[in-house]
PASEKOL-680619 format. One line per 4 residues: number of its first residue (from 0); for each residue x, y negated, z of C-alpha. Coordinates in pm, 1 decimal. Layout:
N
NUM = X,Y,Z  ...
//
This chain:
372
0 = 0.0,0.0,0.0  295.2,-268.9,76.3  681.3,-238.5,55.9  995.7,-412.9,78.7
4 = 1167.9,-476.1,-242.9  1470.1,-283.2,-283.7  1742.8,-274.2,-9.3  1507.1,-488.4,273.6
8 = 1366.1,-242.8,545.4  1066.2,-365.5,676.1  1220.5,-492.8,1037.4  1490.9,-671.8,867.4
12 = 1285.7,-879.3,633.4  1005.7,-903.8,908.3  1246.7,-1069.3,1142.8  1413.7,-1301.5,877.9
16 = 1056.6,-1427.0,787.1  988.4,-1500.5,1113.7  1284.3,-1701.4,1203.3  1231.2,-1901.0,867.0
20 = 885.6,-1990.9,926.9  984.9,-2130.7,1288.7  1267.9,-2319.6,1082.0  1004.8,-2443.1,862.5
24 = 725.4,-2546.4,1118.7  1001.4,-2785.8,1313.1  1096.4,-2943.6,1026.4  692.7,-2980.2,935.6
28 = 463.5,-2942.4,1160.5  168.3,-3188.4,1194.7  165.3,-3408.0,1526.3  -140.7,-3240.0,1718.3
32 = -281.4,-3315.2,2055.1  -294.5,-2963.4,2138.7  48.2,-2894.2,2012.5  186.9,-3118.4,2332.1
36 = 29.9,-2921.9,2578.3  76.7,-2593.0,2783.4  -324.7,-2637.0,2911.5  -550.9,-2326.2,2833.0
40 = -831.0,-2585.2,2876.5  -693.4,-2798.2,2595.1  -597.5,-2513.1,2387.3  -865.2,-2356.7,2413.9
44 = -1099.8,-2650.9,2309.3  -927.7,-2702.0,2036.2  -949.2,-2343.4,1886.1  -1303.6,-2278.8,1975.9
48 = -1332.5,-2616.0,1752.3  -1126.2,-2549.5,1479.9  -1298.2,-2195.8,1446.5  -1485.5,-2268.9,1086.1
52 = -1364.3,-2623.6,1087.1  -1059.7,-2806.7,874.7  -841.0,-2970.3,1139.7  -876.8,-3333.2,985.7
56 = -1266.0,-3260.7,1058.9  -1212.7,-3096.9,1419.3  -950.3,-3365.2,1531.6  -1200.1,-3627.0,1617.4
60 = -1442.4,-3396.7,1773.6  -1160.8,-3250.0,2009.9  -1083.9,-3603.9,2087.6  -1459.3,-3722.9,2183.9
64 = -1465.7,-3342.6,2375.7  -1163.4,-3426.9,2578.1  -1264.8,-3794.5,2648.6  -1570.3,-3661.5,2727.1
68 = -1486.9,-3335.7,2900.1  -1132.6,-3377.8,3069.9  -1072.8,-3029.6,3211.4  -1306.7,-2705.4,3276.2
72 = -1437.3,-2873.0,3597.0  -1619.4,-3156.0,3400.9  -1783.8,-2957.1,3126.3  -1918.3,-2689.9,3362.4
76 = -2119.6,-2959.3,3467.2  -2244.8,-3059.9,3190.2  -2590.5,-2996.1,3065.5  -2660.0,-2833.7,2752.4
80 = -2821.1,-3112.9,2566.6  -2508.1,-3362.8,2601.9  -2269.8,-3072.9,2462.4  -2458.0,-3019.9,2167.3
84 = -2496.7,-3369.7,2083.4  -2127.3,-3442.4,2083.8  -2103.9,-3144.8,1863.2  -2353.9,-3244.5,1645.3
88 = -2280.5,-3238.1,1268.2  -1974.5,-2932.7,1355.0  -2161.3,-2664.3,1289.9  -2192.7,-2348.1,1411.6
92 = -2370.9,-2460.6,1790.6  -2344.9,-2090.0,1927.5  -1945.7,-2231.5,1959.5  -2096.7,-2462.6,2200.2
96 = -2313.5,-2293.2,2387.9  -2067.4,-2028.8,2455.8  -1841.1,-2319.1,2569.3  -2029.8,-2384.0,2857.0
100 = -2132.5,-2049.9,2945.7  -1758.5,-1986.4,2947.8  -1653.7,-2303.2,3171.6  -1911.1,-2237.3,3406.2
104 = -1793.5,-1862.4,3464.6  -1453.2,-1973.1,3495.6  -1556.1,-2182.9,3753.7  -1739.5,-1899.5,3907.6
108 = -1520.5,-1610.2,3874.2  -1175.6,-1777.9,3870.6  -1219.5,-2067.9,4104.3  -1151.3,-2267.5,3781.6
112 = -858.6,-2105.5,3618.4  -783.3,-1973.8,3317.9  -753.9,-1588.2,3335.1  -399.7,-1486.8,3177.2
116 = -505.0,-1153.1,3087.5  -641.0,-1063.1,2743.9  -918.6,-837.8,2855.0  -997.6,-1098.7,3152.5
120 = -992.7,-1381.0,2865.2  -1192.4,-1152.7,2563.5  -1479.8,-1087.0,2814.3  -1557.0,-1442.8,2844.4
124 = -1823.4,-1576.5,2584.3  -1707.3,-1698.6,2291.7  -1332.1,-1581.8,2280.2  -1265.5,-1301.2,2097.5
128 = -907.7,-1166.0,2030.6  -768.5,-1434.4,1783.1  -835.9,-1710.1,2058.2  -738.6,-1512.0,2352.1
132 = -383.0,-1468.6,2176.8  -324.2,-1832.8,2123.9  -404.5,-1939.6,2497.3  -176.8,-1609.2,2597.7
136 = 105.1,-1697.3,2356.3  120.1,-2099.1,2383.9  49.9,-2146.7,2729.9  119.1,-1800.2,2913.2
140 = 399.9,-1726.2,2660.2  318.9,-1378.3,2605.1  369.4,-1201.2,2306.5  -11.8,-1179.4,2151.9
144 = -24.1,-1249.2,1793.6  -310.7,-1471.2,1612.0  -479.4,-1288.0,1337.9  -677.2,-1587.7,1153.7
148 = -772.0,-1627.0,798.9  -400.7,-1840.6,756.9  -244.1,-1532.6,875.9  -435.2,-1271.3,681.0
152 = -370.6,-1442.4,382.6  -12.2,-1532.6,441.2  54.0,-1183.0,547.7  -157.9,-1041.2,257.4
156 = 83.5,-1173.0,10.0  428.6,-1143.2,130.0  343.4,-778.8,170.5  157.5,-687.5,-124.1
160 = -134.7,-562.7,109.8  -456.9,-495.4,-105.0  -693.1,-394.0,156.0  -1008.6,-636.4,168.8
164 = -857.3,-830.2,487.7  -1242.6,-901.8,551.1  -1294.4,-571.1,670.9  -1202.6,-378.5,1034.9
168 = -920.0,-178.9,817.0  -767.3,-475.4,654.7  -771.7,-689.0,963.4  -591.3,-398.2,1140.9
172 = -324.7,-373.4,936.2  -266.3,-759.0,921.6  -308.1,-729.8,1313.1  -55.9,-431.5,1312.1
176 = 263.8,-611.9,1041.1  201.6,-977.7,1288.8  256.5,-791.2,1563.4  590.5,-652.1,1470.6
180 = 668.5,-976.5,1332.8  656.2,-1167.9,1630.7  943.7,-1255.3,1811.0  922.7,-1156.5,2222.7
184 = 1071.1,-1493.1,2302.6  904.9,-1745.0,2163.7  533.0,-1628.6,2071.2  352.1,-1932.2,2010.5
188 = 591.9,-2090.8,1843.0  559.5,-1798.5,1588.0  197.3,-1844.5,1595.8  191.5,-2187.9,1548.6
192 = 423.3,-2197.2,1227.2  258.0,-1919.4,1068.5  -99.1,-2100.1,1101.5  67.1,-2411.3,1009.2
196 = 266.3,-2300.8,745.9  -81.6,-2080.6,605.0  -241.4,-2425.6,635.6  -31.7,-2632.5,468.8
200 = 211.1,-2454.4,216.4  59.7,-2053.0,153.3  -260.4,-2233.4,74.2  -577.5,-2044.9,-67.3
204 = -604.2,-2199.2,-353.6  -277.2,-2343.2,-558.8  -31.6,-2223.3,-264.7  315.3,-2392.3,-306.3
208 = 507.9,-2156.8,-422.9  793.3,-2243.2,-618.9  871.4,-2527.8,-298.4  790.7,-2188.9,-52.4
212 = 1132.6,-2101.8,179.9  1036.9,-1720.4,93.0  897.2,-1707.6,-239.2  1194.2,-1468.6,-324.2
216 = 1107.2,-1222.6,-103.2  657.9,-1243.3,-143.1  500.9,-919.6,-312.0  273.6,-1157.6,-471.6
220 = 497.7,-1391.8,-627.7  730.3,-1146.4,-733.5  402.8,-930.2,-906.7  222.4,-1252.8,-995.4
224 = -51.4,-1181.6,-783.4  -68.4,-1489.1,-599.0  -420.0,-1574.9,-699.1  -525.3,-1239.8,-663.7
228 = -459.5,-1187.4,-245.2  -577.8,-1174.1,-27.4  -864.6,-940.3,-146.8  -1197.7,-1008.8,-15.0
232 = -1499.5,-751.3,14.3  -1805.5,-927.3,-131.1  -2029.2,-1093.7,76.7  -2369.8,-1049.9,106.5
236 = -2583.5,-1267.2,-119.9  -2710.1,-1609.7,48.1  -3091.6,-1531.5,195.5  -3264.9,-1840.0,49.7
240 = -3545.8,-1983.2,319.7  -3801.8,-2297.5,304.1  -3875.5,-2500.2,561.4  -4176.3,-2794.5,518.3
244 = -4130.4,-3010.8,782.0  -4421.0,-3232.9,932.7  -4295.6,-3545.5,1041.2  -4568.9,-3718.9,1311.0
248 = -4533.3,-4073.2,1354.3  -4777.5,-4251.2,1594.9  -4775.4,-4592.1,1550.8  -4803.6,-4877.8,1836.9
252 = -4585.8,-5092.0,1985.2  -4345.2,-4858.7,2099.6  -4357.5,-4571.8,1758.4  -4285.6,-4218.7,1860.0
256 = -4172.3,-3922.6,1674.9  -4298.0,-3555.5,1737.8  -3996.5,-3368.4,1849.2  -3962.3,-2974.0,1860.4
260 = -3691.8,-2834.9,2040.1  -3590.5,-2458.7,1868.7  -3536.3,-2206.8,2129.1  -3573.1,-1889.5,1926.1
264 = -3284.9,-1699.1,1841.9  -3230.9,-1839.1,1482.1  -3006.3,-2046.9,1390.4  -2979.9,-2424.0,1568.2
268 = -3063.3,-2259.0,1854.7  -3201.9,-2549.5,2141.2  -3170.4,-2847.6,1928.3  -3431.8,-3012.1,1817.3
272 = -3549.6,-3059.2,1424.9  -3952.2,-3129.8,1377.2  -4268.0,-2917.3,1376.4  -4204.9,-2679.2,1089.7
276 = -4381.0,-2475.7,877.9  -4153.3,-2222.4,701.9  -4343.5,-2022.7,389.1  -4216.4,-1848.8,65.4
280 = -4182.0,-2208.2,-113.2  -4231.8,-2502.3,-14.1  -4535.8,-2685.0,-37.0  -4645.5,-2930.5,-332.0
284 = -4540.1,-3293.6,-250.7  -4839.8,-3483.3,-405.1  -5107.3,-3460.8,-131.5  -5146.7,-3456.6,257.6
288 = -5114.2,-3102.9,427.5  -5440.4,-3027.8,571.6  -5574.7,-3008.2,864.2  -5552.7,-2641.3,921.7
292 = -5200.6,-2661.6,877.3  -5195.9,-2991.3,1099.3  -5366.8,-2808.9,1359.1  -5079.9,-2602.4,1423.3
296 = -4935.5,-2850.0,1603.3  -5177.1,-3114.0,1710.1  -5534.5,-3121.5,1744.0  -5653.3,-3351.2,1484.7
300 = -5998.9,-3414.9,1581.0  -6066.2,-3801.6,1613.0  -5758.6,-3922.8,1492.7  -5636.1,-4014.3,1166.0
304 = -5370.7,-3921.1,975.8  -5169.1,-4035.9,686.6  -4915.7,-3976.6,456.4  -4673.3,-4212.9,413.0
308 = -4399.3,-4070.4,239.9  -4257.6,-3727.0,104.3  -3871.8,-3634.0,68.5  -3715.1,-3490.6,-235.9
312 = -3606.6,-3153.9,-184.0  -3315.3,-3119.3,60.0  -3042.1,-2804.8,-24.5  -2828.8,-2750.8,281.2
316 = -2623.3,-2417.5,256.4  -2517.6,-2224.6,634.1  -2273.5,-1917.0,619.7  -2528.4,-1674.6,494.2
320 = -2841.5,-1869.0,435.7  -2954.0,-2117.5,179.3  -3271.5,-2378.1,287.8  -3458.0,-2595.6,73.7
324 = -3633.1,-2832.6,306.4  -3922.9,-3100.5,236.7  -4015.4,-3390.6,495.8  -4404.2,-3511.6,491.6
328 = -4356.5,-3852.2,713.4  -4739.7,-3814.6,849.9  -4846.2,-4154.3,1032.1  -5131.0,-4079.2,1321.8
332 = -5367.6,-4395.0,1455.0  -5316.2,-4256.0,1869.8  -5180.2,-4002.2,2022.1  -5245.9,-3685.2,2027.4
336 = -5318.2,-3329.4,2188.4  -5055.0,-3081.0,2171.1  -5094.9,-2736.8,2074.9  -4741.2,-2609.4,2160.8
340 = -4494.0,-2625.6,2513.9  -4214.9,-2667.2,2256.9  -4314.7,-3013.7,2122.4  -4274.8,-3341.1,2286.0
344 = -4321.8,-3730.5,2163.7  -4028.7,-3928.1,2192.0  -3947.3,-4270.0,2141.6  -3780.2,-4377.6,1847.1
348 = -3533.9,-4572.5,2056.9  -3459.4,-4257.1,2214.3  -3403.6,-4014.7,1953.9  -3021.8,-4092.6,1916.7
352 = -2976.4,-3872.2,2240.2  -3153.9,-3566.7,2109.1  -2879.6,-3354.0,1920.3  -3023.9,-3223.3,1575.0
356 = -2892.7,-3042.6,1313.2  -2694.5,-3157.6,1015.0  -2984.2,-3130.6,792.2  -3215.5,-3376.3,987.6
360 = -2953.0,-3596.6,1061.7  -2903.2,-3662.9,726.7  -3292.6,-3676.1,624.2  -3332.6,-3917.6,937.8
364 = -3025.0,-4156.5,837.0  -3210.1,-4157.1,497.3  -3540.8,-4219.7,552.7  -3439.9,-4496.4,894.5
368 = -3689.3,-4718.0,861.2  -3964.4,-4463.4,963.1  -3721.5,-4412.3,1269.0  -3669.6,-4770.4,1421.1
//
């Protein structure tokens, strides 16, 4: 499946890689706030944020998060609400929730320290063995090595490996060659350059390789098969859904907007989007839902109700999901009865501390004058 080329055993040319690629990352690494630190707490925030995220993206949310949240003490008191509205627009809010699930355990079950254990540190919510190796090997300096996608792919071409590295086989064998690789002495430095150098030169698309310091040496240089690793098992085809939203504006002095909070398991679990009605399509944009539909939510009898505007569709793509949503902005005379514990009026002056999703974030910012 992989080889050296001729004459390199697969210990010498491990340990020469390594000790280039920490030559490499001093000469070029990035200047991180995490990178100056031997804090789980820090380190640990910053990987459960960069998890899915591009660092220029994640950078300012780890610096709100530590403004916000200076060690594990603060943020297990936080409530749930405030975390997810300083996340709001990352992505991926199960990362947050298991955040403070995590923080408040600590607190609980190690009087507020980080466990240095892996199977103390993998039992907590939300760290799995990729993060439990970089708080072990950059603050504990013990010799765990980080399996992420930088590393699979790095690792998939300068060994010729042609498993899918997207499946349990192909991650253990990438798991297996890093953990030879890495040198007992200095584990997160290893770990550090190889992300680094996987983020910023062994690139997934148009990698640098003829500026790479072991291009001479990479399987899929020397075979031309740069473009070709790492090999991916297909992913399941996106599951398209439709969501018509119903948008309840009472008017007055003071306007307020229905607010649902989701607390199903689905995705955005606990924050809050509008009263939804999710069908096989969405439905036709040139008349007023009626009041059967209306009466889902609120009980429509002496009250009146108008439309006063309809989105365009809205396409907003998740990991394995595709949604085409559609916003009726519904204006109602007084308010009215409830038909659901789930729903509450707010005021529009107060909706900036309700965290949402991406997707009605963006509809709101759009359509602001229905908001104010």
């Amino acid at each position: 499946m992989f080889g050296s080329p001729p004459g390199k055993t697969f210990k010498n040319r491990g340990m020469d890689f390594t000790s280039q690629l920490i030559r490499w990352y001093n000469r070029n690494k990035r200047d991180l706030p995490w990178r100056k630190t031997g804090d789980p707490y820090l380190v640990w925030v910053s990987e459960i944020i960069l998890q899915q995220t591009q660092v220029e993206q994640g950078l300012d949310y780890y610096n709100r998060f530590i403004a916000r949240y200076k060690d594990v003490v603060a943020l297990s008191r936080a409530s749930e609400d405030d975390i997810l509205k300083l996340w709001q627009g990352l992505g991926y809010y199960t990362r947050a929730r298991n955040m403070l699930a995590t923080a408040r355990e600590i607190m609980e079950k190690y009087g507020g320290r980080f466990p240095e254990t892996c199977h103390e540190l993998i039992s907590l919510k939300g760290i799995g063995e990729y993060t439990a190796a970089a708080i072990l090997s950059f603050c504990f300096n013990k010799a765990y090595a980080v399996v992420d996608g930088n590393v699979m792919r790095i690792l998939a071409r300068y060994m010729g490996i042609d498993t899918p590295v997207n499946t349990a086989k192909g991650k253990k064998e990438i798991g297996e060659i890093a953990a030879r690789m890495i040198p007992s002495d200095r584990p997160g430095l290893f770990n550090q350059a190889v992300m680094e150098f996987g983020a910023r030169q062994c690139i997934p698309r148009r990698p640098l390789c003829r500026q790479c310091i072991v291009h001479d040496r990479c399987r899929a240089y020397l075979e031309d098969r740069v473009h070709s690793l790492p090999v991916r098992k297909s992913k399941a085809p996106l599951k398209n859904r439709y969501f018509n939203y119903l948008v309840f504006r009472v008017t007055g002095d003071e306007p307020l907007i229905l607010l649902r909070k989701r607390t199903s398991d689905d995705i955005w679990k606990n924050l809050y989007d509008f009263p939804l009605v999710e069908a096989e399509q969405l439905m036709g944009a040139r008349k007023r839902p009626d009041n059967a539909i209306l009466n889902t939510f609120i009980k429509t009898e002496g009250i009146r109700v108008t439309m006063a505007a309809v989105s365009p569709v809205y396409n907003h793509v998740l990991s394995h999901r595709h949604i085409q949503a559609r916003f009726f902005i519904l204006q109602v005379d007084k308010m009215p009865l409830l038909k659901a514990g789930d729903l509450q009026f707010i005021a529009t002056g107060k909706l900036a501390g309700y965290p949402v999703p991406k997707l009605i974030e963006t509809f709101m910012a759009e359509y602001r004058t229905f908001f104010i």
